[in-house]
Backbone bond lengths (Angstrom), bond angles and torsions (degrees), N, CA, C in turn:
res aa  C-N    CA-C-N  psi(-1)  N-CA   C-N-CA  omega(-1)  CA-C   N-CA-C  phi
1 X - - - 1.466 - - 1.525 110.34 -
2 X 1.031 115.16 139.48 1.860 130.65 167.70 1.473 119.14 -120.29
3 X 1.335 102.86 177.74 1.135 104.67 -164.94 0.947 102.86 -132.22
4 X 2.008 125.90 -179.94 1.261 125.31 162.52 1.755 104.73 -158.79
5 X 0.973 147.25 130.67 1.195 145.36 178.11 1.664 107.45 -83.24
6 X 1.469 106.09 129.37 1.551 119.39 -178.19 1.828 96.70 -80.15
7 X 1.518 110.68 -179.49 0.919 98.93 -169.02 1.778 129.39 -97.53
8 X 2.107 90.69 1.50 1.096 121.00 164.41 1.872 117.29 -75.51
9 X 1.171 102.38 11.70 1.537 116.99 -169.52 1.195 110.69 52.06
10 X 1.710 131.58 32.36 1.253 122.28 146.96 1.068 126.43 -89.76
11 X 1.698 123.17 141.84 1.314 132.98 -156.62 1.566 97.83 -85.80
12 X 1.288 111.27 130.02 1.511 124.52 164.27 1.567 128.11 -117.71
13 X 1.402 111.10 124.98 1.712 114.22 -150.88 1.452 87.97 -104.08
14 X 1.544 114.07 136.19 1.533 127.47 163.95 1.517 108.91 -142.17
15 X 1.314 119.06 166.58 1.192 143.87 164.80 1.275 134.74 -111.95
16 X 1.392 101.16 107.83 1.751 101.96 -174.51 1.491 127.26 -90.70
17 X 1.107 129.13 159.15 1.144 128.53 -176.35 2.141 138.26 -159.49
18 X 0.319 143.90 -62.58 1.333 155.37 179.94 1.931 110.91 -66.79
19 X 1.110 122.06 -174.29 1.457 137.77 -173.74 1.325 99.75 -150.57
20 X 2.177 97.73 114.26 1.240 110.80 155.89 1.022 111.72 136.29
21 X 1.357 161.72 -169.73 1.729 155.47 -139.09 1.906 91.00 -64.81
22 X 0.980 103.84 170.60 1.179 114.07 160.86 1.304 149.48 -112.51
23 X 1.443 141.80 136.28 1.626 143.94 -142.45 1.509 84.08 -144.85
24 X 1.769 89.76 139.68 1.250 112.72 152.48 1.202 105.70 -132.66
25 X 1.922 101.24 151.65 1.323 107.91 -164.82 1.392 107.08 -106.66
26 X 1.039 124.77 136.50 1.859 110.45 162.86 1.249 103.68 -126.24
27 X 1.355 108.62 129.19 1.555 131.68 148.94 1.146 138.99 -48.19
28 X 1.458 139.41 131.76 1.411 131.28 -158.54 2.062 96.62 -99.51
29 X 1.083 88.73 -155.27 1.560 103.15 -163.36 1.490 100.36 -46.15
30 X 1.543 124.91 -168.38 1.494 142.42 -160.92 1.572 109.56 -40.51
31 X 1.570 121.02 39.87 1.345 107.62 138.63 1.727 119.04 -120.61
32 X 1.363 110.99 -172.00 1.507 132.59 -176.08 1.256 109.07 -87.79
33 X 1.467 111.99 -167.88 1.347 93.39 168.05 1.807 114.99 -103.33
34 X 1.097 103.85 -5.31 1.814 90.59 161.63 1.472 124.45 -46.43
35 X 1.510 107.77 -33.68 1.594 96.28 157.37 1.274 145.33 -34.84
36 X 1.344 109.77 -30.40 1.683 130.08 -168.55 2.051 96.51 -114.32
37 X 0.912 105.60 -7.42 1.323 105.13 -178.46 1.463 120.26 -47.31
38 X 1.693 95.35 -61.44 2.006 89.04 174.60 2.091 100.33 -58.03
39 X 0.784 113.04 -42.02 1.459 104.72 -150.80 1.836 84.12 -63.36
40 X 1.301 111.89 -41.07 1.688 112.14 -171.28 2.359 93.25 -47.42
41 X 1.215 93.24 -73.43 1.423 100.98 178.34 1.278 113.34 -21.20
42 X 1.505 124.72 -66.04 1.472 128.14 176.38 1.736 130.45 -40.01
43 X 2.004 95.95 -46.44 1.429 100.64 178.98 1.076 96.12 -83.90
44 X 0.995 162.79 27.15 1.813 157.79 -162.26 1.708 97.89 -103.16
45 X 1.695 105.43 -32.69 1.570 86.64 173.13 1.321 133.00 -74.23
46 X 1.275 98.19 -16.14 1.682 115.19 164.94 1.636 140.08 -103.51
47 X 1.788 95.05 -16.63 1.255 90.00 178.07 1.526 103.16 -133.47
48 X 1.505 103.85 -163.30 1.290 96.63 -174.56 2.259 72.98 -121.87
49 X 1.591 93.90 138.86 1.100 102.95 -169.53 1.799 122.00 -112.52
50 X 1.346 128.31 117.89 1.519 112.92 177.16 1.758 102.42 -119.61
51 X 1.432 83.85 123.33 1.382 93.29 -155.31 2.230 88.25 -120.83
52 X 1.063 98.57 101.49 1.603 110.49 176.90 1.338 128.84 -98.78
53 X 1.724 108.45 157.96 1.435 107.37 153.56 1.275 137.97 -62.72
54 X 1.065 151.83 119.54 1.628 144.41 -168.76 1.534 95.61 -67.56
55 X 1.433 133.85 175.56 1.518 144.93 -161.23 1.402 95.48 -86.79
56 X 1.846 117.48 121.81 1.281 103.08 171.93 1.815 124.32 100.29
57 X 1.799 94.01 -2.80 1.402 117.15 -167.43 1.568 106.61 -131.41
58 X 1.253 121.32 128.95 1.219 113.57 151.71 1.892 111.98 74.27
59 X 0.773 105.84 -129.32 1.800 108.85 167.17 1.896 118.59 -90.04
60 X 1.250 89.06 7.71 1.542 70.94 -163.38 1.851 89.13 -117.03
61 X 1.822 103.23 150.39 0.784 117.35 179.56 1.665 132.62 -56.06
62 X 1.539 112.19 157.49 1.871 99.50 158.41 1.265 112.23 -109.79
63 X 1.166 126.25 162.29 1.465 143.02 127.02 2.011 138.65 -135.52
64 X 1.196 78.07 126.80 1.646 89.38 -163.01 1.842 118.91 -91.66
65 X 0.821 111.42 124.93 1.705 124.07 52.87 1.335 118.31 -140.68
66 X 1.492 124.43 135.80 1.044 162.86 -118.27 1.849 82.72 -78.89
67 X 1.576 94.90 136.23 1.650 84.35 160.41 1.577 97.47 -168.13
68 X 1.363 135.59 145.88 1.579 134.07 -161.03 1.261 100.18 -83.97
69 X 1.284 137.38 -36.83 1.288 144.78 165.67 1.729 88.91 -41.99
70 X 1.192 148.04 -71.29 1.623 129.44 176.08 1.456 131.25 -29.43
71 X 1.631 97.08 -47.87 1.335 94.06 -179.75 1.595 117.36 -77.16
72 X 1.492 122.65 -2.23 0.882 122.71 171.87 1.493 123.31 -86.08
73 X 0.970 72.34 -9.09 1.950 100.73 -174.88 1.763 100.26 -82.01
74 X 1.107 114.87 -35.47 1.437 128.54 -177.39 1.746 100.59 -71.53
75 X 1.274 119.50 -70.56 1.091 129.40 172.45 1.761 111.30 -37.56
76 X 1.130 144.90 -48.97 1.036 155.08 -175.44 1.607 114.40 -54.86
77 X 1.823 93.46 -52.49 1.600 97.03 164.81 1.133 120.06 -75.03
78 X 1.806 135.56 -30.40 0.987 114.42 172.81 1.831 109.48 -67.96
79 X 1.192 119.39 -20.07 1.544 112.60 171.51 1.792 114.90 -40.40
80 X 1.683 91.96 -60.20 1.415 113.56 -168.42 1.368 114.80 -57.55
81 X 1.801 106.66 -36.66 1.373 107.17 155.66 1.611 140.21 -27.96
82 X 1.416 79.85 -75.22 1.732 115.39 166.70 1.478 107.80 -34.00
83 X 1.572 133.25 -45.52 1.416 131.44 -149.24 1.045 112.07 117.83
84 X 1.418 134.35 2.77 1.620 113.02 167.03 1.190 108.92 134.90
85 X 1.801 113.09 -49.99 1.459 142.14 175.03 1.141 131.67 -149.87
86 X 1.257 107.51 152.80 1.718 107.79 -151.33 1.666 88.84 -156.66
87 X 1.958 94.78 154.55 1.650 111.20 164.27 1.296 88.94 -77.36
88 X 1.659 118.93 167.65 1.530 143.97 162.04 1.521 93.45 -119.46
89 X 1.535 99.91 151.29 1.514 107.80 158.97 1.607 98.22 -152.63
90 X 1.307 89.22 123.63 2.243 83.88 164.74 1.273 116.84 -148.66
91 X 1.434 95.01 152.73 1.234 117.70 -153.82 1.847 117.72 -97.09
92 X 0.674 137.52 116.97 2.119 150.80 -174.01 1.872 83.77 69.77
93 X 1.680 87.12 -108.17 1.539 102.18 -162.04 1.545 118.06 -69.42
94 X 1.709 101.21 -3.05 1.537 129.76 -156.85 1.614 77.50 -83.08
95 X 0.945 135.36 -63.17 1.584 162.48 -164.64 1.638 90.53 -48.82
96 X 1.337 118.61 -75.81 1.635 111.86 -169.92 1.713 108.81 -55.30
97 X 1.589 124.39 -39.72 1.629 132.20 149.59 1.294 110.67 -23.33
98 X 1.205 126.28 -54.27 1.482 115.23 -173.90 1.502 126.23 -122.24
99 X 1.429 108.42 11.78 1.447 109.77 144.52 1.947 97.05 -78.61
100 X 1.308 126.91 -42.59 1.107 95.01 -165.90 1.618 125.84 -71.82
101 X 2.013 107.62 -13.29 1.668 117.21 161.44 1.468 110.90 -69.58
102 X 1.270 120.00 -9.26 1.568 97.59 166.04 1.554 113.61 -111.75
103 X 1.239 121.28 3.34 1.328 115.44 163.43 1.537 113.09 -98.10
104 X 1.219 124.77 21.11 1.023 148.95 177.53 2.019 121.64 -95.98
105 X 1.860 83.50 -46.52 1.516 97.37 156.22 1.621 95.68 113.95
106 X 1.465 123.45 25.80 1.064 102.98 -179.07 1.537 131.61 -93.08
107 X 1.262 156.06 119.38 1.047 162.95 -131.57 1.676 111.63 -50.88
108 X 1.193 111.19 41.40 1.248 129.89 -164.81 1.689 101.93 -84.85
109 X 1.783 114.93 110.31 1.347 107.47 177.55 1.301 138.59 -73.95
110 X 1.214 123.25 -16.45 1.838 163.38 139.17 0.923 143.65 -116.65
111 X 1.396 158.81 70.35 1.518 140.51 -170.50 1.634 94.77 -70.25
112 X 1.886 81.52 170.23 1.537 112.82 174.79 1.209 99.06 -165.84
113 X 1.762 114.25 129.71 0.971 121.00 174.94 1.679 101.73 -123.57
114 X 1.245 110.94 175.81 1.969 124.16 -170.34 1.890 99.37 -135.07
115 X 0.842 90.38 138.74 1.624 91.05 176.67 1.250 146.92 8.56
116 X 1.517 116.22 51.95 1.530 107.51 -151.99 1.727 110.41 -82.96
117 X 1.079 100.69 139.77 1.710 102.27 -174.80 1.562 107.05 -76.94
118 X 1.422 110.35 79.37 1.471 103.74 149.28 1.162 119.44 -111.70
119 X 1.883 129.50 130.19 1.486 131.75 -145.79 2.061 88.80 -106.07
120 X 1.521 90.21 118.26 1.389 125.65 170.63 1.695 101.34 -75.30
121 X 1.125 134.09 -54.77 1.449 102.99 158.13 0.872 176.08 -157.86
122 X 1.773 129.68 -116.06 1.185 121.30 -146.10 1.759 122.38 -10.47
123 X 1.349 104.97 -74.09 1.082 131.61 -162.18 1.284 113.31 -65.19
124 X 1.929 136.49 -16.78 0.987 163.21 -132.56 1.563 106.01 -60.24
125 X 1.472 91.19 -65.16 1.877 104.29 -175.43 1.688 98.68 -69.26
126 X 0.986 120.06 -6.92 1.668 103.66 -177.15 1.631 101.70 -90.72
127 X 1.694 103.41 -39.40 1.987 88.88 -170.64 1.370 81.15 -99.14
128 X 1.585 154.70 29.51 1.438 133.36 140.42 1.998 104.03 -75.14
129 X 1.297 110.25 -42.45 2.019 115.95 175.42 1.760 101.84 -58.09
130 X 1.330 117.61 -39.95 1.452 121.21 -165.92 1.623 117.03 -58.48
131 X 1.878 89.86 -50.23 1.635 96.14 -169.40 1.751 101.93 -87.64
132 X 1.387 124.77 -27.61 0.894 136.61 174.11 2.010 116.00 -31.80
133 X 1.880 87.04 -69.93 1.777 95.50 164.08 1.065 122.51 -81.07
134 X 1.297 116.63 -25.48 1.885 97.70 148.85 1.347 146.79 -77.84
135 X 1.163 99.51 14.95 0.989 129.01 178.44 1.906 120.96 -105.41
136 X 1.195 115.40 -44.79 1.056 125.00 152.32 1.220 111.34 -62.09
137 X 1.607 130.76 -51.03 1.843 119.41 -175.00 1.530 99.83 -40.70
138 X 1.257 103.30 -61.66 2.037 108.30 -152.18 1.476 83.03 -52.43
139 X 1.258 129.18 -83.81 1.583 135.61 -162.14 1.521 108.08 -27.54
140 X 1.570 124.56 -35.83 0.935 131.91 179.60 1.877 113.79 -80.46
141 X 1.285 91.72 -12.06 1.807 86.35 -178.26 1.537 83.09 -118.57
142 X 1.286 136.26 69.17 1.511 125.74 169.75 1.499 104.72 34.71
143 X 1.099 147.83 31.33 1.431 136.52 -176.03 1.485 96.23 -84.72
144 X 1.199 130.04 90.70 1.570 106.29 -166.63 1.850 96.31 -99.38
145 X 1.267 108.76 -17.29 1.270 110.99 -169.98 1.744 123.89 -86.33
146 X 1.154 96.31 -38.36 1.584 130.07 141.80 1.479 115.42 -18.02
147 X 1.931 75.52 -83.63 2.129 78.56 176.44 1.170 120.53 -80.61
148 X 1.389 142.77 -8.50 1.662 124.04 143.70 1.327 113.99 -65.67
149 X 1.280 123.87 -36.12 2.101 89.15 171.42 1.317 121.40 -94.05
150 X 1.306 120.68 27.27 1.150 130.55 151.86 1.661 125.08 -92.42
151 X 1.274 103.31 -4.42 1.786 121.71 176.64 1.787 87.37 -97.42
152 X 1.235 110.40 -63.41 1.345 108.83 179.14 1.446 119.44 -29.76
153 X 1.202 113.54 -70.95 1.419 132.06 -176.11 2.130 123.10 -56.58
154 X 1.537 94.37 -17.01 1.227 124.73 169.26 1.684 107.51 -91.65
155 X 0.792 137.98 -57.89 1.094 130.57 151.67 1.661 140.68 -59.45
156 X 1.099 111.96 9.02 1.445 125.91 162.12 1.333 115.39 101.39
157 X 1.343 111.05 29.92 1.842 115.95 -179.50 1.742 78.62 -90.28
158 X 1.437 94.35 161.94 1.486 131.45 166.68 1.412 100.08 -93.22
159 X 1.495 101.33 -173.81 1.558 115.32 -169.30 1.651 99.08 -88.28
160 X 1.128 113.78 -68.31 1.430 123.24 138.12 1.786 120.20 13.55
161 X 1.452 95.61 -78.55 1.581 72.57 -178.17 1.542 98.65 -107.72
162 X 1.143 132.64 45.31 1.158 126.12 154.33 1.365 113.63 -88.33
163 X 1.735 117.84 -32.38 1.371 134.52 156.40 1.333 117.67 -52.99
164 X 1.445 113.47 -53.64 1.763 95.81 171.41 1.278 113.41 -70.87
165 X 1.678 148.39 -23.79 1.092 112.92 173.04 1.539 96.78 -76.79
166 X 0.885 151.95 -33.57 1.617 129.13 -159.49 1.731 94.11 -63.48
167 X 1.318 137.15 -10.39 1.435 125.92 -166.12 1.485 85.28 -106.40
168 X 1.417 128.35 -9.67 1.602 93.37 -166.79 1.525 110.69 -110.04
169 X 1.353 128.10 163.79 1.388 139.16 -176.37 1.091 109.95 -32.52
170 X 1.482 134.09 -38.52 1.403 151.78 161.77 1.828 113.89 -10.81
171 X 1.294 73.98 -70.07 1.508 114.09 -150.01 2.088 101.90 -32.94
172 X 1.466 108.90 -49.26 1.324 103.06 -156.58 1.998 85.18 -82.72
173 X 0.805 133.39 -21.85 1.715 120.55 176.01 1.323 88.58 -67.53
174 X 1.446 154.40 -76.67 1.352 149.56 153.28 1.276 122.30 14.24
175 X 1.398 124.30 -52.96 1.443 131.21 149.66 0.959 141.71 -72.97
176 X 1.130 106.32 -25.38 1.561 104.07 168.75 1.523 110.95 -104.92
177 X 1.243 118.56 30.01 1.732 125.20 145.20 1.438 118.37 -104.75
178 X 1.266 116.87 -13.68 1.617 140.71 -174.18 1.680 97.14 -33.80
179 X 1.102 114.78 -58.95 1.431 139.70 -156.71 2.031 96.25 -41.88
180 X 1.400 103.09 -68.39 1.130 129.93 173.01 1.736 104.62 -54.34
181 X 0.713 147.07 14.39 1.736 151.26 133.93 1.119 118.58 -62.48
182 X 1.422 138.85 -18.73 1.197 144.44 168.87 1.241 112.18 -100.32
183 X 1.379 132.35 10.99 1.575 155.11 175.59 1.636 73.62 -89.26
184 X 1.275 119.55 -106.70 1.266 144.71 178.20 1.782 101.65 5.59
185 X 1.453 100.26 -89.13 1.570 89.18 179.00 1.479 137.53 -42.90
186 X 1.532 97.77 -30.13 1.774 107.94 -172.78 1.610 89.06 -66.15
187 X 1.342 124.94 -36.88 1.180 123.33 -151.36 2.478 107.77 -75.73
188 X 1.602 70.76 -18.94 2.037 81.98 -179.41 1.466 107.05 -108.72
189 X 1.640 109.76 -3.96 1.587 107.38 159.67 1.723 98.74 62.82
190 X 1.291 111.34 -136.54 1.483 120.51 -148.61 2.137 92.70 -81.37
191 X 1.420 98.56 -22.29 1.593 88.06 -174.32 1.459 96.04 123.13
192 X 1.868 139.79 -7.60 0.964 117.83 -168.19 1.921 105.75 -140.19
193 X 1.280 113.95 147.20 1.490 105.78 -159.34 1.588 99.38 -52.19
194 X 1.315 123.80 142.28 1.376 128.18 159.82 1.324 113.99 -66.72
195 X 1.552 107.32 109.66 1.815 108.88 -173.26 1.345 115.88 -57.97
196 X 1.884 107.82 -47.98 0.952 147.53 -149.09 1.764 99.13 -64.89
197 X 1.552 120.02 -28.82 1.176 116.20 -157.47 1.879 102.63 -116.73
198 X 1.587 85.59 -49.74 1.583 103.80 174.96 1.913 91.22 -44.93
199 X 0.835 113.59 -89.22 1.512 101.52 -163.09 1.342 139.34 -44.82
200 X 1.402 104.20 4.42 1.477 119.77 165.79 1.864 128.65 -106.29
201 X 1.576 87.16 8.36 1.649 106.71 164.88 1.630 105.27 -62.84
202 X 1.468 102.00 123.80 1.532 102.72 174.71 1.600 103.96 -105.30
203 X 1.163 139.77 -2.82 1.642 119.26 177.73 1.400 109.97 -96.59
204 X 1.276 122.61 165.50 1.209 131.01 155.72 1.419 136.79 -50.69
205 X 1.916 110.02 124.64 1.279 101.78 -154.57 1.268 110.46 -135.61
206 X 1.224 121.68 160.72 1.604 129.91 -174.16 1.648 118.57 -112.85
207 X 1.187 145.69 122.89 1.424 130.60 -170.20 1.653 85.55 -121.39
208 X 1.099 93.62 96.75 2.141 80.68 172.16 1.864 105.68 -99.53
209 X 1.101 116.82 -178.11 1.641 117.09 -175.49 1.889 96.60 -166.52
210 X 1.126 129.46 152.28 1.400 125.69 169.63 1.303 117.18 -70.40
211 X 1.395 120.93 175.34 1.524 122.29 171.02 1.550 105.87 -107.85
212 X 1.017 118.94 8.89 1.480 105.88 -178.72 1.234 121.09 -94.92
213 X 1.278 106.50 3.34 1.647 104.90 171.16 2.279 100.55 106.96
214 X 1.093 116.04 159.70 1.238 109.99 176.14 1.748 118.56 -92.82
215 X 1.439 100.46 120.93 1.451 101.55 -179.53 1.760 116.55 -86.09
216 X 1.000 109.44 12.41 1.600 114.17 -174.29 1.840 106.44 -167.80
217 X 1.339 111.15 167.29 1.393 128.69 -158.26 1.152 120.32 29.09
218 X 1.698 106.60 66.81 1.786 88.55 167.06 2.035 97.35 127.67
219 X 1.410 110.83 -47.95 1.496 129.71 -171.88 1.471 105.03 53.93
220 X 1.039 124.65 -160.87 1.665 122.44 177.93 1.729 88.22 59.42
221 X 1.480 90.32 -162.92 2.165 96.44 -164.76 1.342 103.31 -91.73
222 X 1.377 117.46 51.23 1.552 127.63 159.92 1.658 105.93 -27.35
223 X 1.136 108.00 -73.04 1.267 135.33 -155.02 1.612 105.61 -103.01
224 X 1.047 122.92 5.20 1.678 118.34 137.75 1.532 110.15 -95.14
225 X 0.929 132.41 -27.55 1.447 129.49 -163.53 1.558 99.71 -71.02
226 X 1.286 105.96 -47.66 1.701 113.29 -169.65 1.621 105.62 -72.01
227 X 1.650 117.44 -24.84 1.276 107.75 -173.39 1.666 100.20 -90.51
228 X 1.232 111.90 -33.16 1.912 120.06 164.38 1.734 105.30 -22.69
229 X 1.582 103.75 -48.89 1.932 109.41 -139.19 1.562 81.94 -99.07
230 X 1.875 124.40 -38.64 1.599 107.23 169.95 1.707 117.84 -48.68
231 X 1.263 94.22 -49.41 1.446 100.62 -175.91 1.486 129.27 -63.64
232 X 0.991 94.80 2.26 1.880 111.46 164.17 1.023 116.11 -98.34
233 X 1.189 121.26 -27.89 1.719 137.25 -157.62 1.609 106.54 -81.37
234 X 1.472 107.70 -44.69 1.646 121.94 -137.15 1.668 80.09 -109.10
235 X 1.530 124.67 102.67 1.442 123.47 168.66 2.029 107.31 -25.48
236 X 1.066 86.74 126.95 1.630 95.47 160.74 1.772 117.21 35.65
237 X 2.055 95.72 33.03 1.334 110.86 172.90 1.967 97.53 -61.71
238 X 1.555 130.29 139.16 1.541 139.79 113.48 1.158 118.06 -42.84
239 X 1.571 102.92 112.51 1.582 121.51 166.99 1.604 121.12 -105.44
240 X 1.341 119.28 117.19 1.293 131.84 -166.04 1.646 126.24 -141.58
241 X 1.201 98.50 121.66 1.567 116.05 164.23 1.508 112.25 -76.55
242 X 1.443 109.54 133.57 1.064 131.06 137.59 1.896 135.25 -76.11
243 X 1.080 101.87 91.47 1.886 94.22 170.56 1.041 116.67 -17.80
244 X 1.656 132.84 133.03 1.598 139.07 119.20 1.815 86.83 87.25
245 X 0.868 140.09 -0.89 1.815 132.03 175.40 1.416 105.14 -107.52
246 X 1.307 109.86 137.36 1.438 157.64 128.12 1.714 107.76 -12.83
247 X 1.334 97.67 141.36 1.473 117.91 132.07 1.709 113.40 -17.68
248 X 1.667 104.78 -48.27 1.738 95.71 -154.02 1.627 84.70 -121.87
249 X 1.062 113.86 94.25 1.644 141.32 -136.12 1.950 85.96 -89.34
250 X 1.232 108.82 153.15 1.575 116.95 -175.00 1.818 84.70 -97.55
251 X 1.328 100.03 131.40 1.606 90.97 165.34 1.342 113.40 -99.91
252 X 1.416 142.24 19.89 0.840 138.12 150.78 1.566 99.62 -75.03
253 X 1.281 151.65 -45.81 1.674 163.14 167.15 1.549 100.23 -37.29
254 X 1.561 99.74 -57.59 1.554 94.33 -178.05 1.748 133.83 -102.06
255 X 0.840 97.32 -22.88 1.708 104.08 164.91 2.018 112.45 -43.68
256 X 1.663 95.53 -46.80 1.786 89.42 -176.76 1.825 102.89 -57.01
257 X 1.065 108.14 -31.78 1.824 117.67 -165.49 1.276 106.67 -72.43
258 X 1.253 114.51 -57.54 1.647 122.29 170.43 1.667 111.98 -54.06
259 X 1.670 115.97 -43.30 1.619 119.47 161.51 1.510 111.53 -35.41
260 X 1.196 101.14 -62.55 1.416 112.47 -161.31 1.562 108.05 -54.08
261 X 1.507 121.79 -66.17 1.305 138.56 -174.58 1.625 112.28 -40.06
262 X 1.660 89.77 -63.50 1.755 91.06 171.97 1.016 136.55 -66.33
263 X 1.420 109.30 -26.34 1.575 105.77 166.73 1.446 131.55 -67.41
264 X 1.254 115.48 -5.95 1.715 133.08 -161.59 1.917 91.72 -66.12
């Protein structure tokens, strides 16, 4: 593990790996970065990979109070790390994080993002404000357990298995990442792509989404619809399906796709 200091002097822990352009990875909602690990493994034959904790996750430090402009700030140093410039790729909410570091302007040589859940509609910005402050209350009354199965349950868990994770070994690392769920939302804002910013992304970009249909927030083309409305947004964004994958994407499925794009 390594490190890198943000510019808020919080310490941010990543893992490098591979030989050759450079990728940064971002992680979507309540995981670390072992999440991205196989997929880190995969691009490693091609790239040279920094694959991190988000602020508040895993090895890497917090400092509060919370603001997305930080985590972009994080991203920047791991850029600076990298050499100056780097691919981005992110993943659900990881994905709205780094469209918003490259509409930001950061020396980003490609993005690629995977399914990010922003809800197209009608009603979108009202249950993105809903879960948002309820989401902040619990966090605010220590509810830490609370407000992960209330992310759960927003994302398409049943009652059911919101009960088996509360029974399984899981469960208390689960809470004590909770905190960092309200990273997540600040990071998707009202629930709907920011036109205003998305369209002032100048690098080359990828919106991929699975073909199997959406297994969480919403099911049906949740998660084509939202990558449809990026892909209008983001000048001369690539819009792409993946065959037969999920939400919880095979990185052996997606690493060749992400190969492909960045290497162009």
């Amino acid at each position: 593990m390594h490190r890198v200091t943000a510019k808020d002097g919080t310490s941010i822990a990543f893992d490098r790996l591979g030989v050759g352009p450079a990728i940064v990875l971002v992680g979507g909602a309540a995981v670390d970065r072992s999440a991205n690990a196989r997929l880190a493994h995969e691009l490693a034959e091609r790239f040279t990979v920094y694959n991190y904790d988000r602020r508040g996750r895993g090895g890497s430090e917090d400092t509060l109070p919370y603001e997305v402009d930080r985590e972009i700030e994080d991203i920047a140093a791991l850029i600076a790390e990298a050499g100056g410039a780097a691919h981005l790729f992110g993943m659900s909410s990881g994905g709205a994080l780094a469209l918003e570091a490259a509409a930001a302007g950061l020396p980003i040589a490609r993005l690629a993002v995977y399914e990010v859940p922003y809800d197209l509609a009608p009603d979108g910005p009202r249950r993105s404000r809903e879960y948002a402050d309820r989401l902040h209350a619990l966090l605010a009354e220590g509810r830490r357990g609370e407000a992960f199965a209330l992310f759960m349950v927003t994302a398409g868990a049943t009652e059911e298995m919101v009960k088996q994770a509360r029974e399984s070994p899981m469960w208390p690392s689960l809470e004590a990442i909770a905190p960092t769920l309200a990273y997540d939302a600040a990071c998707l804002g009202d629930g709907r792509p920011p036109a205003d910013r998305l369209s002032g992304i100048a690098c080359p970009t990828l919106v991929a989404t699975g073909g199997a249909g959406a297994d969480s927030f919403g099911g049906g083309d949740f998660f084509a619809r939202a990558a449809d409305a990026i892909a209008e947004l983001v000048p001369g964004a690539v819009r792409e399906t993946i065959e037969g994958q999920t939400h919880l994407v095979d990185p052996k499925a997606l690493a060749p796709v992400l190969t492909r794009f960045l290497g162009q």
